[in-house]
VEXDRENPA-52292 format. One record per residue (C-alpha): residue number from 0; residue in one letter; x, y, z. Coordinates in Angstrom, 2 decimals. Example, Ala and Ser with C-alpha at 12.3 -4.5 7.8 and 13.67 -1.06 7.14 Angstrom:
<rs>
R vexfi baza    east   north      up
R     0    a   12.30   -4.50    7.80
R     1    s   13.67   -1.06    7.14
</rs>
This chain:
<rs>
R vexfi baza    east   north      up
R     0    x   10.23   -0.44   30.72
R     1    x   12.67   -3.00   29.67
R     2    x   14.72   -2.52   32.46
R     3    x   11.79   -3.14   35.14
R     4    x   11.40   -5.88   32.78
R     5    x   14.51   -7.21   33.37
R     6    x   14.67   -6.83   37.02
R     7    x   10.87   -8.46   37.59
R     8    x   12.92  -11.59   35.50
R     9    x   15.63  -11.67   37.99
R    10    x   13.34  -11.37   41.18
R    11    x   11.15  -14.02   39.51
R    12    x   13.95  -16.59   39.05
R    13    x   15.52  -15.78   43.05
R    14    x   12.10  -16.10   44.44
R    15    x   10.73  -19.15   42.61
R    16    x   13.94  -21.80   40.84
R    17    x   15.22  -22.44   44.17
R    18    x   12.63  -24.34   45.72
R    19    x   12.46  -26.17   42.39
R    20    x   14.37  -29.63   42.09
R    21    x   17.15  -29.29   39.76
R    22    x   16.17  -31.96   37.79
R    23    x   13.58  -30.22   36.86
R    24    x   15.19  -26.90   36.14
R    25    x   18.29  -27.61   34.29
R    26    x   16.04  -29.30   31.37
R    27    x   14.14  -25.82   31.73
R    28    x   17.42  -23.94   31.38
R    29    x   18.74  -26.15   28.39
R    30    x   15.69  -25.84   26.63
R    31    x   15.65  -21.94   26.82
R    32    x   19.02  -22.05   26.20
R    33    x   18.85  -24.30   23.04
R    34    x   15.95  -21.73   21.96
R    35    x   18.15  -18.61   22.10
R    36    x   21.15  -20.43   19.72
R    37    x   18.31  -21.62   17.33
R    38    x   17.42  -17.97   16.58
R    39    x   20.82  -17.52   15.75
R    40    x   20.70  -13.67   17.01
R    41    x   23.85  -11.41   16.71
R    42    x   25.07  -12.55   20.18
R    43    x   25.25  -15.90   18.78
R    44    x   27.32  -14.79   15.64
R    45    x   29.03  -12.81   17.45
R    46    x   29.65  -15.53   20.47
R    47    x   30.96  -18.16   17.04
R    48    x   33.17  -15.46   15.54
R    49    x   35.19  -15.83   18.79
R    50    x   35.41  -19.20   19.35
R    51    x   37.08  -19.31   15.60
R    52    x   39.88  -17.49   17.42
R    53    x   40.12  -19.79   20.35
R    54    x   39.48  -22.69   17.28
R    55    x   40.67  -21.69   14.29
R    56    x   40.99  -25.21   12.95
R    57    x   37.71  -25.94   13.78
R    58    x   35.05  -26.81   10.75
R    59    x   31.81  -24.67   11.28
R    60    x   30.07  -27.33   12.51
R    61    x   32.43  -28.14   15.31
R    62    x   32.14  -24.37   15.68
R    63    x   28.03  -24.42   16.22
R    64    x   28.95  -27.43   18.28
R    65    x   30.53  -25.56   21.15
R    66    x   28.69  -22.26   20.95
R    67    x   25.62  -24.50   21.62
R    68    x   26.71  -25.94   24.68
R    69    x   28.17  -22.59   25.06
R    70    x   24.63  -21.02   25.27
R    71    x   23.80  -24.59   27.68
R    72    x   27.01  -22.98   29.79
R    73    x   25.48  -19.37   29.98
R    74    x   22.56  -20.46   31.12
R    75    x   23.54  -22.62   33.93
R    76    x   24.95  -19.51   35.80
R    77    x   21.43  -18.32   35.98
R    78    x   20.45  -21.38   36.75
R    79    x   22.58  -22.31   39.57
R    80    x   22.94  -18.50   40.84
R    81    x   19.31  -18.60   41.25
R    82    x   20.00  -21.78   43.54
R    83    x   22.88  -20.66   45.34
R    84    x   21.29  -18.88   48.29
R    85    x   19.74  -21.97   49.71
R    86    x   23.04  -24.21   49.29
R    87    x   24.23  -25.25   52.39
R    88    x   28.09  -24.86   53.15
R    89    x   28.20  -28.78   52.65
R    90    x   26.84  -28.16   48.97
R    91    x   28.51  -25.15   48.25
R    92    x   31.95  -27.05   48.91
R    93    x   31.05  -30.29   47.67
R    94    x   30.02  -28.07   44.15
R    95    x   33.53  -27.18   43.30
R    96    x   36.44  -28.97   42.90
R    97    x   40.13  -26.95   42.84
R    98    x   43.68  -27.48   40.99
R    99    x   46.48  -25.72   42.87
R   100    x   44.91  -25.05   45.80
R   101    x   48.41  -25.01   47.58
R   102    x   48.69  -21.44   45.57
R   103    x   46.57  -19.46   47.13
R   104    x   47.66  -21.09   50.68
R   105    x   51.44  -20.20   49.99
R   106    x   50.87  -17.02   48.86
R   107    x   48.20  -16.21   51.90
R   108    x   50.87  -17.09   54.32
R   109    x   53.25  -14.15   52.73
R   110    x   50.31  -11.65   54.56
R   111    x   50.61   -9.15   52.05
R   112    x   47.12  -10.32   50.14
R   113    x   46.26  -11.92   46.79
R   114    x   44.66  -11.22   43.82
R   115    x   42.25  -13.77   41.70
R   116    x   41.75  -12.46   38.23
R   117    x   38.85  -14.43   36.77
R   118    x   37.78  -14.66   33.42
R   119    x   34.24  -14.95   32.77
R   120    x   33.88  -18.63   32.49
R   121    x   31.33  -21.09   34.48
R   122    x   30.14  -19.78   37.50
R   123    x   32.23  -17.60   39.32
R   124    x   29.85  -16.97   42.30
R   125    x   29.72  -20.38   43.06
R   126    x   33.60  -20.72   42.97
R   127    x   33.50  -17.14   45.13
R   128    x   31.11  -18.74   47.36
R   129    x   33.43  -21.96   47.89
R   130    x   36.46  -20.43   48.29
R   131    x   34.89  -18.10   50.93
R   132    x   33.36  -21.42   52.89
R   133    x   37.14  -22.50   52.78
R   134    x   37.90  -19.51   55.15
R   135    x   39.12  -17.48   52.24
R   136    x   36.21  -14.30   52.49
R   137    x   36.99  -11.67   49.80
R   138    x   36.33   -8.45   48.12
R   139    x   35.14   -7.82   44.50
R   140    x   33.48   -5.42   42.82
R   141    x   30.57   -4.73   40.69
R   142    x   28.91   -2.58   38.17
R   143    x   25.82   -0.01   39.13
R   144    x   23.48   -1.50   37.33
R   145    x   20.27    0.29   36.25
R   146    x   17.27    0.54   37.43
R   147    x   19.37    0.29   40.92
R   148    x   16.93   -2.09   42.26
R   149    x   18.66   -4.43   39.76
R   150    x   22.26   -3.35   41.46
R   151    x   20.93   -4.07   44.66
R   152    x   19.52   -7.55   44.20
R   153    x   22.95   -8.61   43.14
R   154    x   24.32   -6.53   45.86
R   155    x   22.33   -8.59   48.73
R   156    x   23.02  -11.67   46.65
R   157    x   26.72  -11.64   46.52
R   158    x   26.67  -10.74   50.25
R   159    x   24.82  -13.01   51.03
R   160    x   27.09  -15.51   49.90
R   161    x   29.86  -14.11   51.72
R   162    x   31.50  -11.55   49.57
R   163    x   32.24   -7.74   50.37
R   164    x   31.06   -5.97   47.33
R   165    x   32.38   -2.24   46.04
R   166    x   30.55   -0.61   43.62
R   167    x   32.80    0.27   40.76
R   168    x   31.21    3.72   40.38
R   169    x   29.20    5.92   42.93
R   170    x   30.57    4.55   46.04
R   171    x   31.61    6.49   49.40
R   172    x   35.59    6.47   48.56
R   173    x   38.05    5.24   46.07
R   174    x   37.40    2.06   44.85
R   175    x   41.17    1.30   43.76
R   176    x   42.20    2.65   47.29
R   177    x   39.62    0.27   49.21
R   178    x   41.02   -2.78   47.18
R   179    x   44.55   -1.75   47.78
R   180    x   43.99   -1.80   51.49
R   181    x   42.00   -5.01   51.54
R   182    x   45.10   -6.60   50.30
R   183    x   47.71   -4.77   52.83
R   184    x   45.06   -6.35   55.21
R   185    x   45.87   -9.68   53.61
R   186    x   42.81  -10.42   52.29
R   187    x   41.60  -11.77   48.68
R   188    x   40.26   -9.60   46.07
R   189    x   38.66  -11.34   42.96
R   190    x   38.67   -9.70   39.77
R   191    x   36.89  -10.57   36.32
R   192    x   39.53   -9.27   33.96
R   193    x   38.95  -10.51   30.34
R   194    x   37.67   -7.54   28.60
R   195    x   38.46   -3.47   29.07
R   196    x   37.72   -1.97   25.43
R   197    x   37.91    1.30   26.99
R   198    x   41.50    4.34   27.01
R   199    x   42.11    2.48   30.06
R   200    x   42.40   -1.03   28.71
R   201    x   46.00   -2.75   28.39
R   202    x   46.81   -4.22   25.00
R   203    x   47.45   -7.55   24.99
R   204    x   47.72  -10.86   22.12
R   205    x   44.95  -13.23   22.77
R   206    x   44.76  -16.26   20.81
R   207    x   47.05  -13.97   18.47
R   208    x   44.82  -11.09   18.18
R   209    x   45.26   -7.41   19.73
R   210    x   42.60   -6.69   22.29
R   211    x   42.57   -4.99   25.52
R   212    x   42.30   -6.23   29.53
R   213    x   42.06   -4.55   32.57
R   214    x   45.32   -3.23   34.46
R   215    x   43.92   -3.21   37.67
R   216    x   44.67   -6.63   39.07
R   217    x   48.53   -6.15   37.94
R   218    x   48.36   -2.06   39.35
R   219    x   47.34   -3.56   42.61
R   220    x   49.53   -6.30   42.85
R   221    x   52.51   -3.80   41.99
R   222    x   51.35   -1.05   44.31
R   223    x   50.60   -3.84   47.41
R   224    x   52.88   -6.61   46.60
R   225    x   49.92   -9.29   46.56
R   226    x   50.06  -12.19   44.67
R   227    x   48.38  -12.14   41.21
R   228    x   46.97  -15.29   40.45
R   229    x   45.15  -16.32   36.83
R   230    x   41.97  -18.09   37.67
R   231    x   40.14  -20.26   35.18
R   232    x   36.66  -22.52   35.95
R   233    x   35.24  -24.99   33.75
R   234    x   31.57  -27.56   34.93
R   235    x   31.77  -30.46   35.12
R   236    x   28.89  -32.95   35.03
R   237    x   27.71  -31.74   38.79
R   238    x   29.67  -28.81   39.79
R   239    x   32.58  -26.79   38.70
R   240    x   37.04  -27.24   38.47
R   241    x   38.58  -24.39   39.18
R   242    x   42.64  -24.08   38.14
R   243    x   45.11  -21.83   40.20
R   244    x   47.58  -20.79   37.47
R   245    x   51.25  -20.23   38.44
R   246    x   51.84  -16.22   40.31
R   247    x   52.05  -13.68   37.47
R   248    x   55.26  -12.38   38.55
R   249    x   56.11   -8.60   38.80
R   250    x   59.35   -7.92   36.39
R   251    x   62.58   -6.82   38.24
R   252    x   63.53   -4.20   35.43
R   253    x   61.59   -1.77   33.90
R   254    x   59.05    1.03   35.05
R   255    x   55.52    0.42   36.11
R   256    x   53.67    0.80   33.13
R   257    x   55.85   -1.58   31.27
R   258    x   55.26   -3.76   34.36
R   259    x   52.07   -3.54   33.76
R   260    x   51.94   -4.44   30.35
R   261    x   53.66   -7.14   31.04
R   262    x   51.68   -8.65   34.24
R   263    x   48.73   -8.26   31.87
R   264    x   50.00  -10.17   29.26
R   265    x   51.12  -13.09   31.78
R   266    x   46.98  -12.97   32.91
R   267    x   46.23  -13.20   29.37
R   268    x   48.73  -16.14   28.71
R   269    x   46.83  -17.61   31.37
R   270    x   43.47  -17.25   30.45
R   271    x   44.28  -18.71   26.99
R   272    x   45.19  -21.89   28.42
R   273    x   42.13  -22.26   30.50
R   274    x   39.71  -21.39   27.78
R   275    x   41.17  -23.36   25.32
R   276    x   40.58  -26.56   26.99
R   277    x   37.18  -25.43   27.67
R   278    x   35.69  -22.95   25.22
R   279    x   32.75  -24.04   26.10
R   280    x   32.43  -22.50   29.10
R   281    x   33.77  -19.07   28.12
R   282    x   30.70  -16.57   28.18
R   283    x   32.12  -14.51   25.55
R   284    x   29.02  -12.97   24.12
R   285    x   30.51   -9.39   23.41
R   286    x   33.02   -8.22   20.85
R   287    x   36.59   -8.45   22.44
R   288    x   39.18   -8.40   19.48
R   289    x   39.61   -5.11   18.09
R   290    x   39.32   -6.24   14.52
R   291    x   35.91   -6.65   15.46
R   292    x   35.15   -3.09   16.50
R   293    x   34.37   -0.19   13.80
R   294    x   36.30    2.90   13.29
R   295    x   34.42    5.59   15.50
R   296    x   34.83    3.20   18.41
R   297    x   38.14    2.02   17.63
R   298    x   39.34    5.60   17.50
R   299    x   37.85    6.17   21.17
R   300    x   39.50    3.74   22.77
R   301    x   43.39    4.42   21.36
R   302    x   43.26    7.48   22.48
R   303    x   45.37    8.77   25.84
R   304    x   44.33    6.85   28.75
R   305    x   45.33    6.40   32.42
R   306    x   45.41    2.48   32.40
R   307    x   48.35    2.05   35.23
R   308    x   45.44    2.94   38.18
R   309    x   42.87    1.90   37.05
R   310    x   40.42   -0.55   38.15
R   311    x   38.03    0.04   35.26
R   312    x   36.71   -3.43   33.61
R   313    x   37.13   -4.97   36.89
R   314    x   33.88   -5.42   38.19
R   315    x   32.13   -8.44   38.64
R   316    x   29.31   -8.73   36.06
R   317    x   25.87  -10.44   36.11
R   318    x   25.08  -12.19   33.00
R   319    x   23.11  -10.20   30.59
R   320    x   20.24  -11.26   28.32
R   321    x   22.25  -12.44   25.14
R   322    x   20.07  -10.73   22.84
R   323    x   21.73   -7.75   24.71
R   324    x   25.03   -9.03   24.72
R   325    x   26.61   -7.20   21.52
R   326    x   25.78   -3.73   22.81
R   327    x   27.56   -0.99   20.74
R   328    x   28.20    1.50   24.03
R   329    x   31.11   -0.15   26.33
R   330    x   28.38    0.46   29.43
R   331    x   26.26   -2.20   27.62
R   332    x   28.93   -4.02   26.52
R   333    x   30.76   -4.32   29.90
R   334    x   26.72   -5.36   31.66
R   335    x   26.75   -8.64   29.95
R   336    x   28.53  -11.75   31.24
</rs>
C-alpha cells in the first residue's frame, strides 16, 4: 500500500507542479519542508549527526541552522525535478552555472571517455540535463525501484531529459560491461558515489571518519582509461554551480586494488571540499560513517567482498521520503537521496 502510495505522490507532483508558477510552488515546498524538520524525525537527527562531522565546531544551533535549509535543499529537487520536463533548452542552460568547464572539454578530446562521480548534493538531474544540452549526452544508472511503475516513471523521466539510463539490477547484460564500453565509445558516464555500506564498498576517511564509497567510477576509469572527475553542485538563489574538481589520477605503482583504494580516496578528498562549503546542500539523510552503524550490520559489511568490479552504490537515486531515509536494510538505505 505504501508503495502505491508513494508512486500516486510522484505521478501527482509530474502531472500537476509543472504548470504551476514557481513562485507559487517553492513557498509550497519550503513550507513542507520546514514541517518535516519541525517534527524532528530520525532522518532529521540522523541528517544533524552528520553535519557535526562536516562541522564539528559548529554550536547546535548553527547545527539546526543548516539542517533546516538542508531539509529547504531536499525539497527543491522535488520541486524543480517535477518542473524539469517542461524547461526549455534555454532554461535548462540558463539554470546552471559551471567551474572548470575546460575539464571535461580537455579530457573529452583524449576520446577515451570520462567519468563524473557526483555526490548527492542539489540537483543532479538538472546539472545532467545541462550538461547534456551542452552536447555532452551521457549514461547513468539507476536503482529498480519497487512497485516498478515507480522505476519506470523515473526511467521515462531521466530519458526524457536526455540521459541513457541502465538499471543497476535486472537488466539485459552487464551493467559494469555496458558502462565500460560507453566510455571506450568516448562518452560520459555520471555516477552518484558518496555512499556503498555494502562488502563491496571501498574504505575511505571522510571528514576524518572511516566509511565506505563505491569503486566503480575508479574500476572503470582503470579498466578504460577515462578520466575520473569529482563533481560537486551547490543552488544558488535561481539555479545551481556546479565545480569540475581536478582528474583523480590513476597511481603509476601499485596493483589495482590498491589503485583503487586510492582513486577512491582522491573522490572522497574531493567531495569533502565541495560539501564543506556547502553542507547545506548535501542530502545526507542516511547513516554513512560506520560509527554510526550497529554490530550485526557492521559485521556484514567487513566481510570478503569483490569491490575492484563493482558498480554497486552507483546508481542514480531519486530522493526518498525522509521519514524513510534512515532505513536499517542497505536496499532502503541506498533508495533515499
Amino acid at each position: 500500500m505504501r508503495q502505491r502510495l508513494v508512486d500516486a505522490g510522484y505521478g501527482l507532483g509530474w502531472s500537476l507542479v509543472k504548470w504551476l508558477p514557481e513562485a507559487v510552488t517553492r513557498p509550497v515546498f519550503n513550507a513542507a519542508a520546514d514541517v518535516v524538520w519541525y517534527r524532528r524525525g530520525d532522518s532529521i537527527e540522523q541528517f544533524e549527526a552528520n553535519l557535526r562531522r562536516v562541522l564539528p565546531d559548529a554550536s547546535d544551533a548553527e547545527i539546526k541552522k543548516v539542517s533546516r535549509e538542508g531539509m529547504r535543499s531536499y525539497l527543491r529537487y522535488f520541486q524543480e525535478a517535477f518542473r524539469l520536463p517542461v524547461w526549455d533548452e534555454k532554461t535548462v542552460l540558463e539554470r546552471m552555472t559551471l567551474a572548470h568547464l575546460d575539464r571535461l572539454e580537455e579530457a573529452s578530446a583524449r576520446g577515451k571517455g570520462v567519468i563524473f562521480a557526483l555526490p548527492h548534493m542539489g540537483n543532479w538531474d538538472l546539472a545532467g540535463a545541462s550538461i547534456t544540452a551542452r552536447g555532452y549526452p551521457f549514461t547513468t544508472v539507476a536503482e529498480r525501484l519497487k512497485p516498478e511503475s515507480l522505476y519506470e516513471r523515473f526511467l521515462e523521466y531521466r530519458q526524457s531529459l536526455g540521459m541513457e539510463v541502465l538499471p543497476l539490477t535486472g537488466g539485459d547484460g552487464n551493467t559494469f560491461g555496458v558502462l565500460a564500453r560507453r566510455l571506450r565509445e568516448g562518452r560520459l558516464i555520471c555516477l552518484l558515489a558518496d555512499r556503498d555500506l555494502t562488502r563491496n564498498g571501498i574504505p575511505v576517511d571522510f571528514f576524518g571518519e572511516q566509511t565506505r564509497m563505491p569503486a566503480g567510477p575508479a574500476a572503470l576509469s582503470i579498466q578504460t582509461g577515462a578520466a575520473l572527475i569529482p563533481v560537486t553542485l551547490a543552488y544558488r538563489r535561481v539555479g545551481i554551480h556546479a565545480t569540475l574538481h581536478p582528474v583523480v589520477a590513476v597511481p603509476e605503482e601499485g596493483d589495482r586494488k590498491s589503485k583503487i583504494a586510492a582513486m577512491t580516496q582522491g573522490v572522497a578528498d574531493a567531495f569533502a571540499a565541495g560539501i564543506r562549503k556547502h553542507p547545506q546542500d548535501w542530502h545526507m539523510l542516511q547513516r554513512l560513517w560506520l560509527s554510526d552503524l550497529d554490530a550485526e550490520r557492521l559485521a556484514r559489511i567487513e566481510g570478503p567482498g569483490a569491490a575492484d568490479g563493482a558498480v554497486n552504490g552507483t546508481a542514480t537515486q531519486p530522493a526518498a521520503p525522509p521519514e524513510k531515509a534512515t532505513g536499517s536494510s542497505d536496499a532502503e538505505q541506498r533508495s533515499g537521496a
